[in-house]
C-alpha positions in Angstrom: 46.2 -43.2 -2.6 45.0 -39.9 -3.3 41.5 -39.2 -3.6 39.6 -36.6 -5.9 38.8 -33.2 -3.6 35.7 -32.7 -6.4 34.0 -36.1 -5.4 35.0 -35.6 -1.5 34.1 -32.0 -1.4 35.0 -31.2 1.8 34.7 -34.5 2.7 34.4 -34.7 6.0 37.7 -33.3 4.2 38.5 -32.1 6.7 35.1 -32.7 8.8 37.3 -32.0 12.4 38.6 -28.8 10.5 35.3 -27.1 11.0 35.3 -28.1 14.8 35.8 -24.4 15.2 32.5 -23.8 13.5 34.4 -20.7 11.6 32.1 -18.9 9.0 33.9 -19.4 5.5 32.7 -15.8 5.0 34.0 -13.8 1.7 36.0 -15.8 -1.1 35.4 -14.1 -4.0 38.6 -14.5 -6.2 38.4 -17.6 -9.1 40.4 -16.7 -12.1 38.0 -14.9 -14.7 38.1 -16.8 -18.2 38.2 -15.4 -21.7 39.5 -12.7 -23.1 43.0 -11.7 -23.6 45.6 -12.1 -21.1 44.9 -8.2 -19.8 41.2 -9.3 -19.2 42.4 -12.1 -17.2 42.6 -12.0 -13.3 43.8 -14.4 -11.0 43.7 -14.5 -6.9 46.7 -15.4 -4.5 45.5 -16.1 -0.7 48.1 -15.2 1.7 48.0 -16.1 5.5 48.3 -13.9 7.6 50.7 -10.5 7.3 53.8 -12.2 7.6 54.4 -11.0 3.4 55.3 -7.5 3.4 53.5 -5.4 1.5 56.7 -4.4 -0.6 56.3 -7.7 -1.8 52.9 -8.0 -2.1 53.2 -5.2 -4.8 56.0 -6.5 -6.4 54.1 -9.7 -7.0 51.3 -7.7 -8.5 53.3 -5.6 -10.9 55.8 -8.3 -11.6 52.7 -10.9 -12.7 51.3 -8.1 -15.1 54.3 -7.5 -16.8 55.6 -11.1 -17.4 51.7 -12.4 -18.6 49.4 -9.4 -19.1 47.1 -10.5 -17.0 46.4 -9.2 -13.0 47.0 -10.5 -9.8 44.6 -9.9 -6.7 45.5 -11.0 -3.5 43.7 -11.3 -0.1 44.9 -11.8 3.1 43.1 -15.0 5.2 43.6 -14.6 8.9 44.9 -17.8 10.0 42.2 -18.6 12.4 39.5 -18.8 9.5 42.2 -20.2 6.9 41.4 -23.6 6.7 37.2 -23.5 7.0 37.7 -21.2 4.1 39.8 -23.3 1.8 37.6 -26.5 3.0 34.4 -24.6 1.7 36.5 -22.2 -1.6 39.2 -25.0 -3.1 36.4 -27.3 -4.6 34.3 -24.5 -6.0 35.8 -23.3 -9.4 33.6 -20.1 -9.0 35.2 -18.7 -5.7 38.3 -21.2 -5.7 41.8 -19.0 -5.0 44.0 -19.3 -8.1 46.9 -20.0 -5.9 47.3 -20.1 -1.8 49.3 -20.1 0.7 48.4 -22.5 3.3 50.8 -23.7 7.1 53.3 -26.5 6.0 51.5 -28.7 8.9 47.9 -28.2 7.2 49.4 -29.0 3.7 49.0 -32.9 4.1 45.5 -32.7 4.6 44.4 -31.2 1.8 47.1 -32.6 -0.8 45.6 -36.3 0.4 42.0 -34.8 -0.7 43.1 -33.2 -4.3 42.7 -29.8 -3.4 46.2 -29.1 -5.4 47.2 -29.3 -8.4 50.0 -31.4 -9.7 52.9 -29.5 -10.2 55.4 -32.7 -10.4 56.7 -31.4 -13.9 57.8 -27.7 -12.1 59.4 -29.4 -9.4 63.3 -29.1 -10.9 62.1 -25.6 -12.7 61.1 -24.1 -9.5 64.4 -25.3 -7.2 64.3 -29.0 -7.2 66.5 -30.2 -4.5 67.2 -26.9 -3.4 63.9 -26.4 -1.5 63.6 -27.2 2.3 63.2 -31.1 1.8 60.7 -31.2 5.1 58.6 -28.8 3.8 58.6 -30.6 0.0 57.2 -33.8 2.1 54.3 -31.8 3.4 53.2 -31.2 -0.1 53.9 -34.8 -1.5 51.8 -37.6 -2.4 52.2 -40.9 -4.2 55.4 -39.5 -5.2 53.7 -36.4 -6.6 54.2 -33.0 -6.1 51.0 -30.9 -4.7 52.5 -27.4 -2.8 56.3 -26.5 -2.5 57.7 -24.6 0.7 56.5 -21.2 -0.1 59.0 -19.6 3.3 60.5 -21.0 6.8 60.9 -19.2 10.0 62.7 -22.1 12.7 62.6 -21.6 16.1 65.6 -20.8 18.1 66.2 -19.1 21.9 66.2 -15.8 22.5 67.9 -15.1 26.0 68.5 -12.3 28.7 72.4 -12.2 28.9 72.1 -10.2 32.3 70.3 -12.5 33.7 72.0 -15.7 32.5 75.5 -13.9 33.6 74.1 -12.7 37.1 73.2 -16.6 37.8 76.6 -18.0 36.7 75.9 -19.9 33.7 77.0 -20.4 29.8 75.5 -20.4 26.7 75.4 -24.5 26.4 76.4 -26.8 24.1 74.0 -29.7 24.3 70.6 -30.3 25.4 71.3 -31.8 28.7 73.4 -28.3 29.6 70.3 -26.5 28.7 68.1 -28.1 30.7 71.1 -27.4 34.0 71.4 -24.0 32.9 67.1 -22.8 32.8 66.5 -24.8 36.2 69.5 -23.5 37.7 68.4 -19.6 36.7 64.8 -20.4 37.8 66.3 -21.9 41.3 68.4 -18.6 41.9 66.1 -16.6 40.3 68.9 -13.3 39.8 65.5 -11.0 38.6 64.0 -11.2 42.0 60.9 -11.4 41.1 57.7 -13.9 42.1 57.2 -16.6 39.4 60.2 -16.1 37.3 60.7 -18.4 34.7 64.7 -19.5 33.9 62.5 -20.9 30.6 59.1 -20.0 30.0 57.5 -22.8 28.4 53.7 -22.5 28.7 51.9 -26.1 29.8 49.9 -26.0 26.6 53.0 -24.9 24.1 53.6 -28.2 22.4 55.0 -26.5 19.0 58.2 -25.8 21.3 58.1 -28.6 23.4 58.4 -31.0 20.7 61.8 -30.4 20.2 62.8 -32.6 23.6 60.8 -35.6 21.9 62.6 -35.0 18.2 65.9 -34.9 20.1 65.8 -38.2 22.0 65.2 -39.6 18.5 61.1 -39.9 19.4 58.6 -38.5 16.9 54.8 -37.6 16.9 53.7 -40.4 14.6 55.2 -43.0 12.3 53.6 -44.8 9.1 53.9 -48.6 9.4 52.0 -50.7 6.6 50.1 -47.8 5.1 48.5 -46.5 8.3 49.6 -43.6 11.0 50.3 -44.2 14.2 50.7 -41.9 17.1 54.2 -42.7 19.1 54.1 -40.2 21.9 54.5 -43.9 24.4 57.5 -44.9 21.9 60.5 -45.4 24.7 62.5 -42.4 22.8 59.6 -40.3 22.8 59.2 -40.8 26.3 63.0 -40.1 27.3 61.7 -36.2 26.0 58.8 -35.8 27.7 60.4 -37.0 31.0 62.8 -33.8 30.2 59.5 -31.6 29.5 58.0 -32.9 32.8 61.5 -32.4 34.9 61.7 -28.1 33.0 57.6 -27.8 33.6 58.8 -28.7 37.2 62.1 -26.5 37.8 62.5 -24.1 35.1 59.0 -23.0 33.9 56.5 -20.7 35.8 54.7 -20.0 32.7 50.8 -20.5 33.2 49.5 -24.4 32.0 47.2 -22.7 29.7 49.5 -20.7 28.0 50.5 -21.6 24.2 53.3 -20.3 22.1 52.4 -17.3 21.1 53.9 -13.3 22.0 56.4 -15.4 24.6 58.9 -12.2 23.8 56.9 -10.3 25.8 58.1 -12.4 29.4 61.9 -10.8 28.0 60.9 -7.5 28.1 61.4 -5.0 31.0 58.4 -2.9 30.1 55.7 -5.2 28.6 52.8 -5.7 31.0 51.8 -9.4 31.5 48.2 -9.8 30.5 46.2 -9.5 33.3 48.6 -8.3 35.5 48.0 -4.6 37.4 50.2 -2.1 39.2 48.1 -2.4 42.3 48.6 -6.2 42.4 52.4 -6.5 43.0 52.1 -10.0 43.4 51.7 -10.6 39.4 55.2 -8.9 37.4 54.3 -6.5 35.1 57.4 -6.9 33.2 60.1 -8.9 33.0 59.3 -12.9 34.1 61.3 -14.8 31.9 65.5 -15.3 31.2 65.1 -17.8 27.7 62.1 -18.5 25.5 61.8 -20.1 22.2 59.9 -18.4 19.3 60.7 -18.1 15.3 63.3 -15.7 14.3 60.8 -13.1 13.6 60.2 -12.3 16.8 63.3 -10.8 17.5 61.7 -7.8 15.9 59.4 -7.6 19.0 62.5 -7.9 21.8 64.6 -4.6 23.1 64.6 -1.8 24.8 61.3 0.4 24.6 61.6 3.5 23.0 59.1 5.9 20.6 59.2 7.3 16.8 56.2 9.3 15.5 54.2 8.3 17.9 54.9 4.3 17.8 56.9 2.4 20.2 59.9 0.7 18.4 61.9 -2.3 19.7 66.1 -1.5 20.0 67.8 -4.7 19.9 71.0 -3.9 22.5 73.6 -7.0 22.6 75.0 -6.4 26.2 70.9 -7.5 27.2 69.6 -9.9 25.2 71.3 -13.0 23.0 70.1 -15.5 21.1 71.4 -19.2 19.7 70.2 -22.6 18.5 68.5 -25.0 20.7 71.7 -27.7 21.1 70.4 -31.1 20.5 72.1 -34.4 22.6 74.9 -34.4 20.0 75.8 -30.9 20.6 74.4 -29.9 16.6 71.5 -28.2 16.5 68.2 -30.2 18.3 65.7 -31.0 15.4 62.8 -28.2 16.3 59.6 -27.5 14.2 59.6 -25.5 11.5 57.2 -22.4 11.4 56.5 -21.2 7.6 54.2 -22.2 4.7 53.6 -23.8 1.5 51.6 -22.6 -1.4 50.1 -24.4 -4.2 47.7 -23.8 -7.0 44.3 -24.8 -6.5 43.1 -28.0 -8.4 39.9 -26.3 -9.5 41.9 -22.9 -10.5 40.3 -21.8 -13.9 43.4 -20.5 -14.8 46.2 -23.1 -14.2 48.7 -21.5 -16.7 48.6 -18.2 -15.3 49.0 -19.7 -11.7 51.9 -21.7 -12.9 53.6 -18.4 -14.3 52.9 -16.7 -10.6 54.4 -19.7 -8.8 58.0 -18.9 -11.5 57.9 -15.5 -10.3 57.0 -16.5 -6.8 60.5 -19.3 -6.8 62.6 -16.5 -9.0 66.1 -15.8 -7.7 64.8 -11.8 -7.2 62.1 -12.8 -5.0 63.4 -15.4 -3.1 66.0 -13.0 -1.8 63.5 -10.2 -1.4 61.9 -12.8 1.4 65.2 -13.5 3.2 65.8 -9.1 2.8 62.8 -9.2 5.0 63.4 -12.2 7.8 61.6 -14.7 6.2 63.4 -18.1 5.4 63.6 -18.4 1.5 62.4 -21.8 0.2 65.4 -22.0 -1.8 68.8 -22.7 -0.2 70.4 -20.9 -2.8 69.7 -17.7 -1.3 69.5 -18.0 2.6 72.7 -16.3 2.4 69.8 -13.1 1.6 69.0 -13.1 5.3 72.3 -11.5 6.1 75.0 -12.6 8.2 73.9 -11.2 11.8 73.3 -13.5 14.5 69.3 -14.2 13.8 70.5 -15.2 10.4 73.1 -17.1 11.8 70.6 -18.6 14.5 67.7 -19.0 11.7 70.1 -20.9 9.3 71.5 -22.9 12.3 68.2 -24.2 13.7 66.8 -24.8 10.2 69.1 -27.2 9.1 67.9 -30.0 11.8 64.4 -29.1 11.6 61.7 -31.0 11.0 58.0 -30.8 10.3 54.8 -32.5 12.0 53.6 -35.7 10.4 52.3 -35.9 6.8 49.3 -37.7 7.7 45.7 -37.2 6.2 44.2 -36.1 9.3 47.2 -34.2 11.0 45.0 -31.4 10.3 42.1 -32.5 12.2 44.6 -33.2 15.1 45.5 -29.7 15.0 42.1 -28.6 15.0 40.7 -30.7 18.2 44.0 -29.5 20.3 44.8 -32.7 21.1 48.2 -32.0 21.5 47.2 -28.8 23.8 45.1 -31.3 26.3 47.9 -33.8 26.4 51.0 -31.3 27.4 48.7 -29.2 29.3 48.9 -33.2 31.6 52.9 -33.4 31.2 53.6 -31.7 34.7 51.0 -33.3 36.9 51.4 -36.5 35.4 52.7 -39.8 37.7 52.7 -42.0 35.2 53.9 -40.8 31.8 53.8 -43.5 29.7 50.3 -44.3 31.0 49.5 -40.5 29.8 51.1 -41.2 26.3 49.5 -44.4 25.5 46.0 -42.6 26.8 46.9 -39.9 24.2 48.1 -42.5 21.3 44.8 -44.1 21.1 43.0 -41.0 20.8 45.6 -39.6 18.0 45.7 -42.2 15.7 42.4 -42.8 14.4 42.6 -38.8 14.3 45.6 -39.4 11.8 43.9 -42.0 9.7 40.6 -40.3 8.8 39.1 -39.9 5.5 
């Protein structure tokens, strides 16, 4: 059942949320009242500056010509996204009309009424159309709460040289994968001390998930009304025996590292952080043949070169490649799905203006304007806007077996703690997996159950 965010507050609302002791800082933005519709203002949060600012503007002048009225947004940094919404959604005063917030945090705050109901919009704003996993994050008791707002799926990005230099093909199923990263890493073409033939960083468990979807396991299941953590379910375990067997033969990568800037390891003039020219031991450059990131990052990976004084990223085809992680059945493997949803705030003084910003936000013109500019549209109408090239190929590919974290109450919280960062940080040393897992499921689940 959902409870009332006003009469929670923050409830311990998300009580492991402000684990990270994050000031909540600024939030000035509620929706002023009164007035006609020019005297009105209303405030969209964005995450982050994944939203161009092309679009940003368009959202602004679009929103005043359609209602009158004026739309302020501010950008949240991700890291303080969620102590801020915990302290601004209840408080009508500082509330943001409408926000953007990660399709894995969306549960959380749906289950505590931060959103509003938006149930009758559903079919206006796409309906079916919309990335079903992410449409899940935002439901509860059969009601709607946030809607996919964009989707960025992971996929591998890969050194062709390298792969070609060590004998193998791009493969068709997970199994060949596996072969083809331990075999690189064995004959390591590069060279060079610590290479990775996959660099998959001990802590990284946003990409290493994707072993445990594809063996049919998941993260957590719902059985008689409560969550339960199933990393020690026997098809779970089948994938993180696979993690444990790449940590082991295909992946140098440091067991502190996460999943973020892993493009860099592909690159032949990045410097590894930390690493020196005087300390030839530690590569300053290249380390890596395949990584996994969202398709964004492809913007990041190429040859090195400079334009008015920045360096800029040439993509060159004869280098690097890219394709969908294969599953066990040779489609796609189910991988998590990077993007966001975005709802309107249940305290928003405004709700009809924020309704008329969510139209604009799901209209045909800007859902293509988002796949113009890499991002994954919510609406499947219009992937074909990310263009036809092989990351829209890859992006499209990997999307349509992807699949979210669970949609419990207190996945959040889970998040928050790193639980899932301490447990695969364990994969590689482990001798007794399943021991590990069930070790891990009874710290998970009363995570995933809290109110």
């Amino acid at each position: 059942m959902r409870r009332t965010w006003t009469s929670t507050v923050a409830v311990a609302a998300t009580s492991a949320l402000l684990l990270a002791g994050c000031s909540a800082g600024d939030t000035s933005g509620g929706g002023s009242g009164g007035g006609d519709a020019s005297d009105q203002t209303i405030t969209l949060w964005l995450a982050g500056a994944d939203t161009p600012d092309t679009l940003r503007e368009y959202l602004k002048d679009e929103f005043q010509k359609q209602t009158g009225a004026n739309l302020k947004i501010e950008q949240q940094d991700w890291g303080d996204l969620i102590p801020k919404l915990t302290t601004a959604l209840p408080d009508a005063s500082n509330t943001p009309d409408v926000t953007e917030i990660g399709n894995t945090q969306s549960p959380t705050f749906t289950n505590v009424g931060a959103f509003l109901d938006i149930s009758d919009m559903y079919e206006e704003l796409g309906g079916d159309d919309l990335l079903q996993s992410f449409v899940d994050a935002g439901v509860v008791d059969g009601k709607n709460y946030t809607l996919p707002y964009y989707f960025g799926s992971r996929y591998v990005f890969y050194r062709k040289d390298i792969w070609q230099q060590a004998g193998v093909q791009v493969p068709t199923t997970l199994d060949e994968f596996n072969a083809a990263v331990a075999t690189i890493a064995e004959k390591n073409p590069a060279g060079i001390d610590n290479f990775s033939g996959f660099y998959l960083g001990g802590q990284d468990w946003r990409d290493g998930i994707s072993w445990i979807f594809a063996n049919g396991g998941d993260l957590a299941k719902e059985q008689d009304g409560e969550w339960v953590s199933t990393l020690s379910d026997p098809n779970s375990l089948k994938g993180l025996q696979q993690l444990q067997e790449l940590y082991r033969t295909a992946s140098n990568a440091p067991n502190d590292a996460k999943d973020s800037n892993q493009y860099i390891y592909l690159n032949d003039d990045d410097a590894i952080p930390g690493a020196t020219e005087d300390d030839p031991s530690t590569p300053v450059s290249l380390s890596a043949a395949t990584i996994m990131a969202p398709g964004w990052a492809h913007w990041s990976i190429g040859v090195k070169g400079e334009e008015d004084g920045k360096v800029t990223r040439t993509w060159d085809d004869s280098i690097f490649g890219v394709f969908p992680l294969p599953g066990n059945d040779g489609e796609p493997a189910p991988v998590f799905a990077g993007g966001s949803n975005i709802g309107i705030s249940a305290t928003s003084k405004n709700p009809d203006l924020a309704k008329e910003l969510l139209r604009i936000i799901f209209s045909a013109e800007y859902q293509q304007m988002l796949g113009e500019n890499g991002l994954g549209p919510a609406n499947s109408q219009y992937t074909s806007s990310l263009g036809d090239d092989q990351f829209a190929q890859a992006l499209i590919a990997s999307a349509s077996n992807s699949k979210l974290t669970p949609a419990a109450p207190g996945w959040a919280s889970v998040e928050a703690a790193s639980v899932l960062e301490e447990f695969f940080s364990k994969i590689e040393g482990a001798s007794d997996l399943e021991a590990l897992a069930k070790e891990y499921d009874a710290k998970i689940t009363p995570m995933l159950n809290a109110k």
